[in-house]
N, C-alpha and C positions, 0 to 999 in steps of 0.2 A: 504494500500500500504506500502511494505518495505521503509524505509529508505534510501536505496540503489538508489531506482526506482525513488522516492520522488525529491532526490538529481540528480540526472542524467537527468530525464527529466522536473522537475520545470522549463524553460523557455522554452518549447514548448507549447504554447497556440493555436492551430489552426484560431480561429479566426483574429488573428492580419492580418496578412499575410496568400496567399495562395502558397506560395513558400516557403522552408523553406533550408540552406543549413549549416548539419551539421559536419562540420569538424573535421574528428575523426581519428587520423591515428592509434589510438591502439584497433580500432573497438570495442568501448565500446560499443555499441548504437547496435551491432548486437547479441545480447541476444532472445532468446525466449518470456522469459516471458515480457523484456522492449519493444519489437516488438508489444507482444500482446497488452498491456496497449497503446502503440503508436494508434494502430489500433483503441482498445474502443474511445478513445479521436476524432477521425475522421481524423486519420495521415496516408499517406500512405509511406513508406520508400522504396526508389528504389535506389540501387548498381549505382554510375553514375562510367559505367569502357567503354562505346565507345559512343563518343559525338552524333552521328544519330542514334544510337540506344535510345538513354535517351530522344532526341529532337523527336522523332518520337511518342515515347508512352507519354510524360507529356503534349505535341502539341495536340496530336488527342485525347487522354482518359480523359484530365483532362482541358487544358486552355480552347480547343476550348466548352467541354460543359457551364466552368464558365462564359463564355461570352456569353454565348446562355440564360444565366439566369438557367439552369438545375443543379444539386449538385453534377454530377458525381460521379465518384468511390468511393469517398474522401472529403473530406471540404480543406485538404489542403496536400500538397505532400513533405517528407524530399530530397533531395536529399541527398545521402551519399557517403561524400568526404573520401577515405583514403589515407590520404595525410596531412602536415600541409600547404604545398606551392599550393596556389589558383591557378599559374598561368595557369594551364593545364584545366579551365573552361571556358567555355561561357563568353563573357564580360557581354552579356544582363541577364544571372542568377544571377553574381555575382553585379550587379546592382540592380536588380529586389528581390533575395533572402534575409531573414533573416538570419542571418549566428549564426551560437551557436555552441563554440567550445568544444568538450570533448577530455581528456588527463587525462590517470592515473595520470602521473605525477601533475594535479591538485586536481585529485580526492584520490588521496591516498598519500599525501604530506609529509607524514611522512617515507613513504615506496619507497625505491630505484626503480626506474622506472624500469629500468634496470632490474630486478624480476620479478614485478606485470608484466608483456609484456608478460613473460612464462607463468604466470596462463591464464586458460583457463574461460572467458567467464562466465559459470555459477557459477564460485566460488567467483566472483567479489564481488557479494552483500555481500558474506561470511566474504571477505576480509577486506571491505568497516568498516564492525561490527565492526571485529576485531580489525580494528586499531582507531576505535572511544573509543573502552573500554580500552585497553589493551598498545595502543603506547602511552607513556608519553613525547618522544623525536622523533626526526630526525633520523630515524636509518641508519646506513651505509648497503655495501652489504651483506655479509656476515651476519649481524643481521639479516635483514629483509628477507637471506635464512633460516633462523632458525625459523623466525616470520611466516613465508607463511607454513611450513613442519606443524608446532605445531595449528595453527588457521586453517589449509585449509586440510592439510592432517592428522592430530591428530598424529603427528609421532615428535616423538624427539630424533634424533639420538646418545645422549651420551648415555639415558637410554637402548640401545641394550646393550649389555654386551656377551650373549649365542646366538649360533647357532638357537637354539629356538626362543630367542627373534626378531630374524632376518626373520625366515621362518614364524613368528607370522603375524610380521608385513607386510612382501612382498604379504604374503595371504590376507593380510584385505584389503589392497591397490588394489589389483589386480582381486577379486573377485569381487571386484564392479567396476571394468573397470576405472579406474582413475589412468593411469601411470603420474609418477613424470615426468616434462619439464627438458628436457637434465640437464639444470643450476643445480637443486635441486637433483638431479639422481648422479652428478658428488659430488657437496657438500655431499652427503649424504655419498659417498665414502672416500673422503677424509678424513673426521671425522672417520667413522669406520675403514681406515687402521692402526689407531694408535692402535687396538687394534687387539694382536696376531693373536685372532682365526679367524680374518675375511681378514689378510693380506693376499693380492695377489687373494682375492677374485673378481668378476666380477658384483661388488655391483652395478655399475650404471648402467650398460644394466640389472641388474635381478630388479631394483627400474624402472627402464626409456622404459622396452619390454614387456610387457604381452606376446606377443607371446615365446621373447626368455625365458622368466621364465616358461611358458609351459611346453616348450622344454624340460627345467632342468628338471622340476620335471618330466616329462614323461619317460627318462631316469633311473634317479634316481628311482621311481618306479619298472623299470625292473630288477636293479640291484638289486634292494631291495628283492624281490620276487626272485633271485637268490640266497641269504643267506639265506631264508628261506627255501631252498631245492623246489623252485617251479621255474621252464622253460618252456620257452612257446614263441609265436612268439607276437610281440606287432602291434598293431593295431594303432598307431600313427606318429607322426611327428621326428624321433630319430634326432641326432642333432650329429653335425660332428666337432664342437669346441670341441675339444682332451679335454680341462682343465675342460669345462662347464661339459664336460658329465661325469666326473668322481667326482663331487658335490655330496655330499652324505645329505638327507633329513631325519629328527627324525621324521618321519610317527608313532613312535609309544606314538609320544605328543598326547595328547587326543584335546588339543586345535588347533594342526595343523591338523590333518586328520577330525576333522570334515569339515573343508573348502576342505578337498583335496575330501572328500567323494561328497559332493556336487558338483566339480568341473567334478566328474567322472557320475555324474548323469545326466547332465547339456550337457553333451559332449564336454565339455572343455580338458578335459582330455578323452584318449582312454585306453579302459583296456587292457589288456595282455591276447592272445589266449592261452590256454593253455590244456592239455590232462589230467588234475590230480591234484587232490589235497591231499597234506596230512591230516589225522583225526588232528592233530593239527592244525590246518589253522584256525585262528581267523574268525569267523564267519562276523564281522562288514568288514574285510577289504576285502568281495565277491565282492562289487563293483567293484573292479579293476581287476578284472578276469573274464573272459568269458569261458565257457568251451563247451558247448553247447547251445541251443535257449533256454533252460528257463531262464539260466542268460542273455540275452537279454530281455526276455519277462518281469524279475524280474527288468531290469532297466527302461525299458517303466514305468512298473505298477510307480516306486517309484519315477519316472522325472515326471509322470504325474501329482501325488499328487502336486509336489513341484511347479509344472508352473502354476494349480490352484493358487495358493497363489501368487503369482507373475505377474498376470496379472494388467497392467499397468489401472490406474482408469482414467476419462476424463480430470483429470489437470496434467496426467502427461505431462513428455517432451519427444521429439522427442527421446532423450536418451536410454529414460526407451522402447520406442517401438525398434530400433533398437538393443537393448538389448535383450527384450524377443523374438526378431522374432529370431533371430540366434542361440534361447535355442528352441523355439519351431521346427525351424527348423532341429537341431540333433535329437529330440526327433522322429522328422516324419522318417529322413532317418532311422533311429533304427526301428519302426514300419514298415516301408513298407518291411524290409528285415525279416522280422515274418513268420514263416509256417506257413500254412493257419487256422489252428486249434485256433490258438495263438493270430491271426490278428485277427480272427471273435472275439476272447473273450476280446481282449481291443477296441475293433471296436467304441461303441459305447462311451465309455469314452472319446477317442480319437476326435473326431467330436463334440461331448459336450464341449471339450476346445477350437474349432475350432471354433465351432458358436459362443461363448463365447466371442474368444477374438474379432471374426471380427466383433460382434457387441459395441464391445466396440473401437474399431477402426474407426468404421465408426462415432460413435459420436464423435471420437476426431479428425479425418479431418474435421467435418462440424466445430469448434471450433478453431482449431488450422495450419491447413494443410497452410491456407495463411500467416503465418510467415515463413514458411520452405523456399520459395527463395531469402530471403532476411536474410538468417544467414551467417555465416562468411566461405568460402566456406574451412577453414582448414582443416576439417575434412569428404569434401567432404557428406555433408547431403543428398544432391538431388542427382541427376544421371548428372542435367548437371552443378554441381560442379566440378564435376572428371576432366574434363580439366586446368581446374583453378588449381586445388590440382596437377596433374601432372606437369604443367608451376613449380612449387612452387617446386616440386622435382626437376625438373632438376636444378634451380636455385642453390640447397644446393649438386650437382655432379652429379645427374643422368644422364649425358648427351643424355644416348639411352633408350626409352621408348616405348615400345610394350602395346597396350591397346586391350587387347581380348573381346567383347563384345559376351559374348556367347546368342543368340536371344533366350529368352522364360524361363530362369534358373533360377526355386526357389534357395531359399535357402537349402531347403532339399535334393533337388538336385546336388548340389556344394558340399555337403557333403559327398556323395556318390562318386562321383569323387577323392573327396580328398582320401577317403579310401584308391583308387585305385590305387592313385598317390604316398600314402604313403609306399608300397609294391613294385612298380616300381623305384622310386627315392627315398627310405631311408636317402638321403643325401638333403634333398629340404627340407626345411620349409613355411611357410605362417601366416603372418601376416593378418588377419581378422578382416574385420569392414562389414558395411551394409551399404545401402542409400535410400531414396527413391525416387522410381521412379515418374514421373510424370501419373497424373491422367488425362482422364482414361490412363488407363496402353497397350496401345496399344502402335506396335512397330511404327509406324509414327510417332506417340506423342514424346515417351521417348527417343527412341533411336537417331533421330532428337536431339532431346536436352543433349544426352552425345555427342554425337561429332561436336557437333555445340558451347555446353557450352552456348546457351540461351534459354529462356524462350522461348513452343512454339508458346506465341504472336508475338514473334521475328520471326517465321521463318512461320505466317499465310500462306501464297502463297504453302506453300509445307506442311500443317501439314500432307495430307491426302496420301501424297506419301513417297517414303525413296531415293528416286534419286538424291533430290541434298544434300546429306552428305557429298562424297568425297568433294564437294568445298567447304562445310561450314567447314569440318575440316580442310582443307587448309588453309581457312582463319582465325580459330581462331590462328592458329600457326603463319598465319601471320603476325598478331596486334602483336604478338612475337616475331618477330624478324626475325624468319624462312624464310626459302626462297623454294619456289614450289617442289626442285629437293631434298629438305628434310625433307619433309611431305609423307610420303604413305599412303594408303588406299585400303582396298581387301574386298568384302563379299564374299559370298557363299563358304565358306572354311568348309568342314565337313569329308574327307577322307584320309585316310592315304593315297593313293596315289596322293594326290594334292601336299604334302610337297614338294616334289621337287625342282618345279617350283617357290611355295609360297618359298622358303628358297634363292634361287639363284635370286630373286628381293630382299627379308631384307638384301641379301649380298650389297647389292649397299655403297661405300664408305661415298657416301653425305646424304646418310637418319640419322635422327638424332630423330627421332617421327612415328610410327607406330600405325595406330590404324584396326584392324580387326573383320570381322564380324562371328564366328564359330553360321551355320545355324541348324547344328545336332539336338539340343534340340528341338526347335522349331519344326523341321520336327515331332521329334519323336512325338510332344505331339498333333498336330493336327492330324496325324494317330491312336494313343491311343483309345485300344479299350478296356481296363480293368483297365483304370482310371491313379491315380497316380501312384499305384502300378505295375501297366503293364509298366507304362513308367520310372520305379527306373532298372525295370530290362532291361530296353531295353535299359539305360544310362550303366550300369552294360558290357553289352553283347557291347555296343560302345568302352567302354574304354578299353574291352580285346583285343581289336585288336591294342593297343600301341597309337593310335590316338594323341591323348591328351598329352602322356609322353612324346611323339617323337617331339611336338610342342614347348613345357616349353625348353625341353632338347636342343632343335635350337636354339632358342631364345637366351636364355642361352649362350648360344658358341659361337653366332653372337654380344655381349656384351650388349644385350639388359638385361635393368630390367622392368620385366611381370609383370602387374595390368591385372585384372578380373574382370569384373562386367555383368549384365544383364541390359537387359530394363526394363521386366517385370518378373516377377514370370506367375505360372499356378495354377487353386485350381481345385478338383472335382466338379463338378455341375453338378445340372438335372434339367431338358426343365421344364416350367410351362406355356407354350403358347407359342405361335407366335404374332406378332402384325402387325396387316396385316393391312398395308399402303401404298403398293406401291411405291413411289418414295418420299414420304414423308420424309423419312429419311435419310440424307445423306450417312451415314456408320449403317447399317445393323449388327453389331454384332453380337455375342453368349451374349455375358456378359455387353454392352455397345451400345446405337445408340444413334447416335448425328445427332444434327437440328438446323438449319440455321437461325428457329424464335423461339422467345419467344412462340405463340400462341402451334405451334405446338408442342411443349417440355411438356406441357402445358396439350394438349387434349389428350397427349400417357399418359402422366404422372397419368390425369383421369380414363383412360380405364383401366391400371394396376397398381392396387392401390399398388401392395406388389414394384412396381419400386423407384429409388432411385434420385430424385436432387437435388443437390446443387451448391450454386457458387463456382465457383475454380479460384481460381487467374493464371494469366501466361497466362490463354488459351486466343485467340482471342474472341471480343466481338460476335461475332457471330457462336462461333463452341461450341455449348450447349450439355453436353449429356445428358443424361437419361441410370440410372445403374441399373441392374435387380437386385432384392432381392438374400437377403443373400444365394448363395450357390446353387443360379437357373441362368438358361439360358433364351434367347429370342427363346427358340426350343420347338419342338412338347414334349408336356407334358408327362414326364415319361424318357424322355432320356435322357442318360446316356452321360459324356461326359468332357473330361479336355479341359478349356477355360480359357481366360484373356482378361484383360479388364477393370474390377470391383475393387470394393474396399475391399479388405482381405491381409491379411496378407502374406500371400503366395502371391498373385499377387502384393502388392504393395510394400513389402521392399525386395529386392534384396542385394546379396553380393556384393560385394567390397573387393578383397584380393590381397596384395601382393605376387606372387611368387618369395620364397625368392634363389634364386642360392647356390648349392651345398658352402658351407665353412662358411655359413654366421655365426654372432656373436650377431644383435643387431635387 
């Protein structure tokens, strides 16, 4: 065990007590890997954020078995306070409870609280190192922003000097998805305006925005490839800050473009359509041009090699998979737009990464999936984080908030969209993350739990239906503040002639919070009769009809700021049986059926050995499912078929994107 781990949870002993209440307003304790070790030890750590939701589950899952003599879920259960003032608990917890407080500021006493608050979670332990070897004193702020950049992000900002030194380091930062905390993003600026060539530069949003450094570079790119004597239309996100997009990038650093080469392989970056090349055209920089389907077909081939290497091992973190699902996922939308020649010839590589990763996925939910709802919901992890994470937006301006749940949207699919959106609205950016969704991946489950914002043990009465969501999203806005006549809620939105209507209700004065159900995807993929690929082009043939553009571009104008997400993803699968039981099973699936008893989960599980169970935390003690193997259905053998349900990549981590409004900056 680190050091870090060592220090942080030495006084949780499970035995002592089977209450435990740990007081932590700078959510040290909700860490991945401190979660998992909680869990080895027999600790179970549960969010206490609504008093009969926390008294309901610790009452019936865990007291009422210790007193029946049975060990329950757990040996002993945290409660986790974020907060330092008690007063807002149970009297009989805070009686009954062990209390054990954590606070950077005692855990990093050398280092300005005030800082270590911006670093994020998994660099704690890093931090923790850091200042055991390296602080010899009490550092002020200002040091200990210098202390956090040089130990946590290996960045030290006197040593920039050159434009290079600058695009060196925004690439190393940002390739690994680890933007600077506002704080550190502004310091970092401040320091580099003293020097000429960076004054008036937009150094904290290109250290503090992955997407707005995108941006840049996506721009820059096109202009670049415009001094080279090559034009052509761009295939990305262009960016409408005047100053930003006129940032010029030394792409012909052999240190910078290899990150940018990758970034364009990766589909971080979009290349430039273009009609021609000149015989002098540096052969390495074809990446970023497209001119016909073999330079698609040549970036499939070479994003494939590179995602091989890339796939996440069974101690990664949540991180590392939300990371490669959103690589694998350009990679897919880039494959499924292949002429058919093209697609049969990487066909088989493609599905070899496929099985690949979701077998390797599936061992790291049996392993690790039960820490995911009890992380720190900032960065919105789960799907029924997003509410949470919204609340936390509006807190910091967002006043008006549109949540589109588009029903059934890989990630591959989001991307395709985007394409489309990118050519429609030139002036739109997006901000891009992942989440995942709850297991199994069906939309009663999941999507119940983004607009509810709880676990679906929270909402057992209704897992199996989606009808009371308008009121649970009601009520989580509630516990908010909100008040009825400024909560909305609409499903079935999927035509451009609906908007109307749909626009002249978000007009209402008093709405302050929208959440909406776009059913299109969904429909399209359970009619799919030519798999994933039938259904990129029948998203393709949705979004030519404006649909989509016409929605953002409302919203937009109505002063609403637009988040995206899905419930679930959809993978290809074919039938390997039926399992004929009659009413044995409560939900019948393609990709999933869940059962009522242990026995029966049990005698299915016998009869088809390639099926898949495991425990999943969140679900009600009683709603067990049974997953069909890798990249098969519960249908007649041999058929063909796009489903969800199961556990893959595609089906289980879904987007989460900001649509960013025409002028943005950050």
């Amino acid at each position: 065990m680190s050091v870090w781990k060592d220090r942080v949870l030495r006084d949780f002993v499970p035995d002592l007590e089977p209450l435990w209440i740990a007081v932590d307003p700078d959510n040290v304790l909700l860490d991945e890997g401190l979660l998992g070790e909680l869990r080895q030890r027999g600790f179970d750590v549960i969010p206490f954020e609504d008093s009969i939701a926390f008294r309901a589950e610790f009452e019936r899952r865990y007291r009422t078995e210790w007193q029946r003599g049975r060990p329950g879920p757990a040996k002993a259960v945290i409660l986790h306070w974020r907060s330092d003032d008690l007063s807002g608990l149970p009297w009989d917890y805070l009686q009954s409870g062990r209390q054990v407080r954590l606070s950077l500021a005692d855990l990093l006493p050398k280092l300005a609280p005030g800082v270590t608050r911006q670093v994020g979670p998994e660099h704690l332990g890093q931090l923790f190192e850091a200042q055991s070897d390296h602080a010899t004193q009490v550092l002020g702020e200002s040091a200990t922003k210098e202390f956090v950049l040089l130990h946590v992000f290996r960045l030290s900002p006197p040593l920039i000097r050159s434009v290079a030194d600058l695009w060196r380091e925004l690439l190393k930062i940002h390739y690994a998805e680890s933007e600077l905390p506002a704080q550190l993003a502004s310091h970092v600026e401040a320091v580099l305006s003293r020097v000429d060539a960076f004054r008036g530069l937009p150094v904290a949003n290109l250290f503090g925005s992955r997407s707005y450094l995108l941006n840049v570079l996506q721009n820059a790119w096109s202009r670049h490839l415009k001094t080279m004597g090559v034009a052509g239309r761009h295939v990305g996100d262009p960016m409408s800050d005047e100053y930003a997009g006129a940032i010029r990038v030394p792409f012909d650093d052999p240190g910078i473009w290899s990150t940018v080469d990758s970034l364009f392989l990766e589909g971080a970056l979009h290349p430039v359509r273009v009609t021609g090349l000149p015989s002098t055209f540096p052969r390495k920089l074809h990446v970023g041009v497209v001119q016909d389907q073999g330079d698609i077909h040549e970036l499939v081939t070479e994003g494939l090699k590179a995602l091989k290497d890339e796939l996440p091992d069974e101690d990664g973190s949540h991180r590392d998979w939300l990371q490669y699902a959103r690589k694998q996922g350009e990679l897919l939308a880039r494959f499924h737009g292949l002429d058919n020649a093209r697609f049969e010839a990487l066909r088989a590589g493609v599905e070899g990464l496929q099985s690949a990763a979701d077998t390797r996925l599936q061992e790291w939910v049996r392993h690790h999936f039960a820490s995911l709802p009890s992380l720190s919901p900032v960065n919105a992890p789960m799907v029924h984080h997003i509410p949470s994470y919204l609340a936390a937006r509006r807190d910091t301006g967002e006043t008006k908030i549109a949540l589109l749940v588009f029903d059934g949207l890989a990630i591959d699919q989001w991307a395709r969209i985007r394409g489309h959106l990118a050519e429609g609205m030139p002036d739109t950016g997006f901000d891009e993350m992942a989440s995942f969704a709850w297991l199994p991946t069906l939309t009663s489950v999941s999507r119940q739990a983004i607009f509810s914002g709880l676990k679906p043990r929270e909402f057992a009465s209704s897992i199996d239906i989606t009808a009371k969501e308008p009121g649970l999203w009601t009520r989580f806005w509630a516990d908010r503040g909100l008040r009825a006549n400024e909560v909305f809620y609409r499903k079935g939105i999927k035509r451009i002639e609906e908007l109307d209507e749909l626009t002249t209700a978000l007009s209402a004065p008093s709405l302050k919070v929208a959440g909406i159900v776009v059913d299109m995807v969904d429909e399209l993929v359970h009619g799919a009769q030519l798999g994933k690929r039938g259904v990129a082009r029948l998203i393709d043939h949705w979004c030519q009809t404006g649909f989509v553009e016409r929605l953002f571009t409302r919203l937009h104008e109505l002063g609403y700021h637009v988040y995206v997400t899905a419930d679930h993803g959809n993978v290809d699968a074919i039938g390997s049986g039926r399992i004929n039981q009659g009413v044995a099973a409560e939900l019948r699936g393609e990709r999933v059926r869940t059962y009522r008893s242990q026995p029966l989960v049990e005698q299915s599980a016998q009869a088809y050995p390639s099926a898949v169970q495991m425990p999943l935390p969140g679900l009600p003690a009683d709603y067990l499912p049974l997953f069909a193997g890798p990249r098969s259905a519960f249908v007649t053998e041999g058929e063909q078929l796009v489903v969800h349900g199961g556990i893959s990549v595609e089906e289980l981590i879904v987007p989460f994107v900001k649509v960013k409004q025409p002028g943005f900056t950050g």
